[in-house]
matplotlib code that plots the C-alpha trace (Angstrom):
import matplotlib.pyplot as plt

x = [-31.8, -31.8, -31.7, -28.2, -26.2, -26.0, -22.6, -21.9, -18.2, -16.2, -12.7, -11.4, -6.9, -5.0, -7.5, -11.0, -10.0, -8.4, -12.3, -14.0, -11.7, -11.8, -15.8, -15.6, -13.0, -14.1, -18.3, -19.0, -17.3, -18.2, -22.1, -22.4, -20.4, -22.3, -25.2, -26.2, -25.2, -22.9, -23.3, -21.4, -24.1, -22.4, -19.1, -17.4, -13.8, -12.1, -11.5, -14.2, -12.6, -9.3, -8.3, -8.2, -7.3, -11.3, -14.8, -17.2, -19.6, -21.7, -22.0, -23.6, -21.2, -21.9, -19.7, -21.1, -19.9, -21.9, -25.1, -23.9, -25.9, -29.1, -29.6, -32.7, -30.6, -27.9, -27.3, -24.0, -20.8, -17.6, -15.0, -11.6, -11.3, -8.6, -7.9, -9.0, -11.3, -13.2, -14.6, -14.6, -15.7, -18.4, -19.3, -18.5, -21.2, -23.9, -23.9, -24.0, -26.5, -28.7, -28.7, -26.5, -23.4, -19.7, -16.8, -13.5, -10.0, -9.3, -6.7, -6.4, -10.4, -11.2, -8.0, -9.3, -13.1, -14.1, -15.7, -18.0, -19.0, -19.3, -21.7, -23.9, -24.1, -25.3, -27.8, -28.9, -29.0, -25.9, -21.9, -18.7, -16.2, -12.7, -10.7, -8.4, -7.3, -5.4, -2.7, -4.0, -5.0, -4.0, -8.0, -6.1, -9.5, -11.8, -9.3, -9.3, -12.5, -14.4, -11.5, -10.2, -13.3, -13.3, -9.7, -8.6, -5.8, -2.9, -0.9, -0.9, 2.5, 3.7, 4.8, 2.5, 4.4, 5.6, 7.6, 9.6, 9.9, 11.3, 13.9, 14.6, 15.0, 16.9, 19.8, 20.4, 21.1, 23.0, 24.4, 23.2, 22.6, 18.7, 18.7, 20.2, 17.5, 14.7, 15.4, 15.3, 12.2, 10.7, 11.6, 9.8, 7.1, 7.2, 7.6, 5.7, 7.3, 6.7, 6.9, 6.5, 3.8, 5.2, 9.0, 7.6, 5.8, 2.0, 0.9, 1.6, 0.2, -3.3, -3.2, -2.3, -5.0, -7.5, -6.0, -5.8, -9.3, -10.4, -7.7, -9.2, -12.6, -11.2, -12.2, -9.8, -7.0, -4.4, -3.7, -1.9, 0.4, 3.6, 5.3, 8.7, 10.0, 13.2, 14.5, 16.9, 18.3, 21.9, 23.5, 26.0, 22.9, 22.0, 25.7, 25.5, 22.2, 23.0, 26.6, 24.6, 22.3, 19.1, 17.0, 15.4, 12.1, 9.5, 6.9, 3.6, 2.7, 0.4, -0.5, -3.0, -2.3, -6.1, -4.9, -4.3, -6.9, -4.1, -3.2, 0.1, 0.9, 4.0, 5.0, 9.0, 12.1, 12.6, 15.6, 14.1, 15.7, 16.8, 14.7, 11.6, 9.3, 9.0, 12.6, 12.4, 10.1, 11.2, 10.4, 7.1, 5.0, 2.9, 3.0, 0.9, 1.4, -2.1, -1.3, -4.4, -4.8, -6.1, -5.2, -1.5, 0.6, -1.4, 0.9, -0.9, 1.6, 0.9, 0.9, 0.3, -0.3, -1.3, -4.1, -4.8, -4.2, -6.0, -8.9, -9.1, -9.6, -12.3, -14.4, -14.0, -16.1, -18.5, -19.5, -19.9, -22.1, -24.0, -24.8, -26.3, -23.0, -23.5, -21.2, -20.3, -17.4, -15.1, -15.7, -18.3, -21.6, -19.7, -21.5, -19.4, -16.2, -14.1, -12.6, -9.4, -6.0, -3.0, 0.3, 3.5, 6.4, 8.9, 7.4, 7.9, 10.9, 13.1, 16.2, 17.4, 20.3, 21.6, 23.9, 25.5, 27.9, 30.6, 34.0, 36.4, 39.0, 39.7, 37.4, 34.1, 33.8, 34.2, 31.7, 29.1, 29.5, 28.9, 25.9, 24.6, 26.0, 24.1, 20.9, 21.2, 21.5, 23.6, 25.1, 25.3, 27.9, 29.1, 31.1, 32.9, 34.3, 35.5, 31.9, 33.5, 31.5, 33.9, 37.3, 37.3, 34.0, 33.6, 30.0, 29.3, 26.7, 25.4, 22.5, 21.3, 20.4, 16.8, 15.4, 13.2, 12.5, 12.5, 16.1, 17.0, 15.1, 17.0, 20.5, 19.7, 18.4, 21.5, 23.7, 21.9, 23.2, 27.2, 29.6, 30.8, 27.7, 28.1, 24.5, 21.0, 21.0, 19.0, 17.2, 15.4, 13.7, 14.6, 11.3, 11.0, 9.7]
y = [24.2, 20.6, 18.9, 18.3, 15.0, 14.6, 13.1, 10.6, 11.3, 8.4, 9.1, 12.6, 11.7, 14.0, 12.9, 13.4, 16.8, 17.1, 16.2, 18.6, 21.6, 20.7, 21.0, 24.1, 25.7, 24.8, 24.8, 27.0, 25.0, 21.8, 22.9, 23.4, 21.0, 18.3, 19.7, 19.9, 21.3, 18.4, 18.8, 16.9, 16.1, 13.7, 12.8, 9.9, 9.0, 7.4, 10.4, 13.1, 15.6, 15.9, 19.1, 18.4, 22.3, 22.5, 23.6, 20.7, 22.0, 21.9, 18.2, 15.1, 13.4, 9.7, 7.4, 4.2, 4.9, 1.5, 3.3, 5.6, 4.4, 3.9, 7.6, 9.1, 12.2, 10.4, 9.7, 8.5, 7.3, 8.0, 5.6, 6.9, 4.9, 2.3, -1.7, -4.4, -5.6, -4.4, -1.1, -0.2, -3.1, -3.3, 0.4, -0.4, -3.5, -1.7, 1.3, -0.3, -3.1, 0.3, 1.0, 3.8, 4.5, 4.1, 6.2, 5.0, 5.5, 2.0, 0.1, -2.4, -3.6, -3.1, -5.4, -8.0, -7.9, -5.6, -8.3, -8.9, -5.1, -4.6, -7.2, -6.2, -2.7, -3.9, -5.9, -3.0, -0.3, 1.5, 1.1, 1.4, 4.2, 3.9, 6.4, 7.4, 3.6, 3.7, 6.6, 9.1, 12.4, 10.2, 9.6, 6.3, 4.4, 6.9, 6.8, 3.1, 2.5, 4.9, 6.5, 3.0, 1.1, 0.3, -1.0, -4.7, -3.8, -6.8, -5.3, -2.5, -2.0, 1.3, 3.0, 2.5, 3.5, 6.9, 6.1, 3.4, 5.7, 8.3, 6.0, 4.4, 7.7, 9.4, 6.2, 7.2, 11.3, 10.5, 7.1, 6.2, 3.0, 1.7, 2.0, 5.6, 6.9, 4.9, 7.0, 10.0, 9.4, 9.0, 12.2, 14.0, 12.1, 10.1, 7.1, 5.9, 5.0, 0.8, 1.3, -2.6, -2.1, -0.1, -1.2, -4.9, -4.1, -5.1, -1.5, -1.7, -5.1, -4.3, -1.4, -3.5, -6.3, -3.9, -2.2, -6.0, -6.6, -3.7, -4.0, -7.8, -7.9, -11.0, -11.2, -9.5, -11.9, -10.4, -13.4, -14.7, -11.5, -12.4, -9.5, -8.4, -5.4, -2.9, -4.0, -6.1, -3.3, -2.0, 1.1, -1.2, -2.5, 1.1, 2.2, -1.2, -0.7, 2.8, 1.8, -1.0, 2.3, 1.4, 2.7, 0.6, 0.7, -1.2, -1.8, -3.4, -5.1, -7.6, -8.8, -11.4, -14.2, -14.5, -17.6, -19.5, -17.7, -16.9, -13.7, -13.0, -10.3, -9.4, -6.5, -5.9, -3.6, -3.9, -2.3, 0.5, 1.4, 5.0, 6.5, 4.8, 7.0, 5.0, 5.4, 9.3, 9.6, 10.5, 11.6, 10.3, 10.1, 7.7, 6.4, 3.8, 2.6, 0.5, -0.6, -0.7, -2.5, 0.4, 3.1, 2.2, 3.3, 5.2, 7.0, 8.5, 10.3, 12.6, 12.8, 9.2, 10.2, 13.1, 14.6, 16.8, 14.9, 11.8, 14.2, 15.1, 11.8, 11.6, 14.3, 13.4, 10.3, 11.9, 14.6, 11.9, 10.0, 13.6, 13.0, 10.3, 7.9, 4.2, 2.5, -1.1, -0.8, -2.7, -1.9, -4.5, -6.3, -9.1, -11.7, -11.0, -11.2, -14.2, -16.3, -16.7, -19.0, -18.1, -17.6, -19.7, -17.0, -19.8, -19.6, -15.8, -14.9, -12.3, -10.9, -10.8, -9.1, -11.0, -9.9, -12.2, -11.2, -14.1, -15.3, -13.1, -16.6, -18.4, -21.1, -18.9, -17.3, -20.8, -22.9, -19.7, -20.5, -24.2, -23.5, -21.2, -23.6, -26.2, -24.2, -23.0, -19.8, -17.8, -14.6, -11.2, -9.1, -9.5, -6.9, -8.1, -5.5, -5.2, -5.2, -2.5, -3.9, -6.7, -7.8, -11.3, -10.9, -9.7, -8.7, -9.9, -8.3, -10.0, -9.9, -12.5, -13.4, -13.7, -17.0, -18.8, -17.5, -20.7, -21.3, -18.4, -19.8, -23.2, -20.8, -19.3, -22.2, -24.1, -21.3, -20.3, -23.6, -22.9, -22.2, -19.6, -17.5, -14.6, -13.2, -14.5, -13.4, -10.6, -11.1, -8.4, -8.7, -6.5, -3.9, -5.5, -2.8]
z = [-1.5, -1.6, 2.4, 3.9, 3.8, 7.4, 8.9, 11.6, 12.5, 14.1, 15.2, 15.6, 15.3, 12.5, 10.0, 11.6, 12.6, 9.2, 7.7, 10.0, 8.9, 5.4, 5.9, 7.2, 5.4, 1.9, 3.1, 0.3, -3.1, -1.1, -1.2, -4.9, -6.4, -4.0, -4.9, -1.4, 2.0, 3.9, 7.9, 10.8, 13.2, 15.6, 16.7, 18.5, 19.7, 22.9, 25.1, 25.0, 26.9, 24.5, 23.1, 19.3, 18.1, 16.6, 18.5, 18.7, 20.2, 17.4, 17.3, 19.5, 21.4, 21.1, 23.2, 21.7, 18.3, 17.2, 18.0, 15.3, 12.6, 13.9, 14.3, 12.2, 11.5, 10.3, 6.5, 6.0, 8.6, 8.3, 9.6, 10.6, 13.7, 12.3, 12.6, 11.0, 13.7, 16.8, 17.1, 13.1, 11.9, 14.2, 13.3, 9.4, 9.6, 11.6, 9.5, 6.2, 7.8, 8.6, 5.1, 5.8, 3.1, 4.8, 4.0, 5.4, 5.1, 6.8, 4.4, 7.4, 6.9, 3.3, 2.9, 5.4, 5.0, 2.0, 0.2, 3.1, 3.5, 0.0, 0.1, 3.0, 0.9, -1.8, 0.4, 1.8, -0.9, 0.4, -0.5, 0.8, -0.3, 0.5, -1.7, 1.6, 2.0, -1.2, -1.9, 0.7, -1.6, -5.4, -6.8, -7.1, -6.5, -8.9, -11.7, -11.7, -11.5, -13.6, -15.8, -16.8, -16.5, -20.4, -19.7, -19.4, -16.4, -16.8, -14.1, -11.5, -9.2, -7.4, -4.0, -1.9, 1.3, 2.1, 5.2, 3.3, 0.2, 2.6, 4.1, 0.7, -0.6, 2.2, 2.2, -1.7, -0.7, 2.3, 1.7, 5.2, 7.1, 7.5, 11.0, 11.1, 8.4, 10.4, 13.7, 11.5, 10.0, 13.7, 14.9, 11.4, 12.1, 9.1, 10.9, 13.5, 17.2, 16.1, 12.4, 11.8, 9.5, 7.3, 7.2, 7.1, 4.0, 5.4, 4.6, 1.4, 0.9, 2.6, -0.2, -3.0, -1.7, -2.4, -6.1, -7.3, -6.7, -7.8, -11.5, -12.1, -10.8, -8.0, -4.7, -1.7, -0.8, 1.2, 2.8, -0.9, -0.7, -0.3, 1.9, 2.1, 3.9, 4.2, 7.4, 5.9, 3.6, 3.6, 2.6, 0.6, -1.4, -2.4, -3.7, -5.2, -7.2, -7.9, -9.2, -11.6, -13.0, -10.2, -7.6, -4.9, -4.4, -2.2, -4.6, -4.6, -7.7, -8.7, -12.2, -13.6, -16.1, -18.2, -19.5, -16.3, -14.1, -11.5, -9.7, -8.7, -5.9, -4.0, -2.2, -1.8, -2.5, -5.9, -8.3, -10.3, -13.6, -13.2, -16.5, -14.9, -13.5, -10.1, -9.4, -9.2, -7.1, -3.4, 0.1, 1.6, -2.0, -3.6, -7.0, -9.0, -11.9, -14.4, -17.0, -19.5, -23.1, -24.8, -21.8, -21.9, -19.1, -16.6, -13.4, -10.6, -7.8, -5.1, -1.4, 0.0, 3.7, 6.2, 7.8, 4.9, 2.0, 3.6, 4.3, 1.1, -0.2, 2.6, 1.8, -2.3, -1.0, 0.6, -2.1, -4.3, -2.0, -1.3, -5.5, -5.3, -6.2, -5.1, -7.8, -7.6, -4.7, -6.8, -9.8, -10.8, -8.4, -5.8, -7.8, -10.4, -8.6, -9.3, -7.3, -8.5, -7.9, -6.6, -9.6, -8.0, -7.7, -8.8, -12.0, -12.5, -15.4, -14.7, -13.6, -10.0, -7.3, -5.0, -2.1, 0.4, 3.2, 3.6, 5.0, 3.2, 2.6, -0.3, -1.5, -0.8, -4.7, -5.7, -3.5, -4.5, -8.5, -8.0, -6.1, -8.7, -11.2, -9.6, -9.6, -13.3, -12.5, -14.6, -13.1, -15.6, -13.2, -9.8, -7.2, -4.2, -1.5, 1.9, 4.0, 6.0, 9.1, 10.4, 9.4, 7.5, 5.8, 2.2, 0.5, -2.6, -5.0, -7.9, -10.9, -12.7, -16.1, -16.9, -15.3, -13.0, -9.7, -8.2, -9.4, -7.2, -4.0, -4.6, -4.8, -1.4, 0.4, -0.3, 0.4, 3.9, 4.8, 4.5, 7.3, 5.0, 5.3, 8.2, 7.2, 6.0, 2.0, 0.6, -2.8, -4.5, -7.8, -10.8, -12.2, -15.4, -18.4]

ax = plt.figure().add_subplot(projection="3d")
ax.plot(x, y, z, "-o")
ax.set_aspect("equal")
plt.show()
């Protein structure tokens, strides 16, 4: 039999356990279609004396996880630790300095410093695999770049978030309020007890970060995402959307124009034509959707999150590394990554939906037309009703014609500054096909 991959295990939460059982449970399929036996042979984590539900007995306790990789024994590291910074990065920059492969499922670091491991990989005749980063158990990363690598990609955009999709999801069956659905979400234990990084839309952004670099052949710039959660969502904006024949969705999307070598990328809730596929999908899944020249319209959906799923895509990284799989980490060598500009959002075309809570008196409907007048922005229908949160204020939903973007930002700068306004606007974007 061919020798073992041997395993340096950091971080032993939902999904490190979630790896060691999958190990186990599956040893036998794992061994043949790796080619080779995979063994953990050391572990590390914060508190060694934890009862994590599996014997590991088995396996050297190292409390230095850094020290890790400089093991003899030791072939490859896996990284489920978390954070951009500190411990895992340290680990993620020793191990692959070692020469030793990294698998990780760290959105959070690939989105802040992938470029820079990838890199020191290549330096050192190693990579770095990070299927679990994207879409928990959705061979997001794989499909992209091996099934579609004789694709040009033009755009990429999907769910990305399974608590927001949840809570998106759960406010159209119950016609609840955000807050209400949040709380909910917290007790299944699909949101987390400070669920800021999801509900602010900077999970989804590390993820699409890392899907656009990996789509364009472009260097990691999270930094140009511009990130919008659902905090600011009301159940009056979902009746609304629904009543105008849409979902809303937080998506991620990011698209490249070839012609002006600039990448656009947003994350933010979005309204989702019904007959789309992203606007049925609910609950706490993932969806992407690449969009190929000669592929067409690829969708990949599945479980975005969970020990299980998440260890799936874990172990899928290391069986390939156990064959002898040290691809390009995104997609092409990093001297062949471009630097690329940032696409202005003011530029973008499309239709929009407003909604703006107001002084329910006459005059307001009025002063909101001139603005819009004003702004060239030409409005396709428009709702007003009782807010049903205060008397005197009215909430008025709108969608635009096709137009600038910019012409909207101008609308809702100037309108933030009436007396009439009892409420900061909300814009979303409308999914174009």
């Amino acid at each position: 039999m061919n020798k073992p991959l041997n395993i340096a295990l950091a971080g032993l939460g939902t999904v490190g356990v979630g790896v060691i059982q999958l190990l186990h449970e599956n040893e036998d399929i794992i061994t043949k279609r790796a080619g080779r036996p995979i063994r953990i042979t050391s572990v590390s984590a914060r508190d060694r004396n934890k009862d994590r539900g599996v014997d590991l007995s088995n396996y050297r306790w190292v409390d230095d996880m850094s020290a890790m990789a400089g093991a003899d024994d030791i072939d490859i590291v896996v990284e489920l630790v978390g954070g951009s910074d500190g411990p895992a990065l340290s680990l993620a920059r020793s191990a692959l300095s070692a020469g030793k492969s990294l698998v990780t499922a760290n959105k959070a670091m690939v989105a802040h410093h992938g470029f820079e491991l990838a890199q020191l990989g290549e330096g050192n005749e190693c990579t770095l695999k990070y299927e679990a980063a994207v879409a928990g158990a959705i061979p997001i990363i794989k499909g992209l770049r091996d099934g579609a690598a004789g694709n040009r990609i033009d755009r990429v955009y999907g769910i990305l978030n399974g608590t927001c999709n949840y809570i998106l999801s759960a406010m159209e069956s119950d016609s609840s309020d955000f807050a209400d659905v949040l709380s909910a979400a917290q007790a299944r234990g699909y949101a987390e007890a400070d669920p800021s990084f999801d509900i602010d839309g900077v999970d989804a952004a590390h993820k699409l970060a890392i899907l656009a670099s990996l789509c364009f052949g472009t260097k990691i710039n999270f930094e140009a995402v511009e990130t919008y959660g659902i905090r600011g969502l009301m159940a009056p904006d979902i009746r609304q959307a629904a009543v105008l024949g849409y979902n809303i969705r937080l998506l991620g999307l990011a698209e490249v124009d070839n012609d002006k070598q600039a990448l656009f990328q947003r994350v933010q809730p979005y309204l989702v034509k019904r007959d789309h596929p992203l606007a049925n999908v609910i609950g706490p899944t993932n969806a992407v959707v690449a969009e190929g020249n000669y592929s067409g319209r690829l969708l990949f959906q599945g479980a975005g999150a969970g020990d299980k799923p998440t260890a799936s895509a874990v172990v899928a990284d290391i069986i390939d590394l156990a064959r002898g799989d040290k691809g390009a980490v995104f997609g092409m060598p990093c001297e062949q990554l471009r630097e690329i500009i940032v696409a202005q959002s003011g530029d973008r075309i499309g239709k929009s939906y407003i909604r703006i809570m107001v002084a329910d008196k006459p005059g307001v409907l009025a002063e909101i037309a001139a603005v819009m007048r004003d702004a060239n922005v030409s409005i396709e229908s428009l709702i007003q009703q009782d807010a049903g949160q205060k008397d005197g204020e009215a909430l008025i939903a709108m969608v635009t014609h096709n137009g600038p973007e910019s012409a909207i930002t101008q609308t809702i700068e100037t309108l933030s500054n009436s007396d009439n306004m009892v409420d900061d606007p909300m814009v979303m974007h409308i999914l174009g096909d």
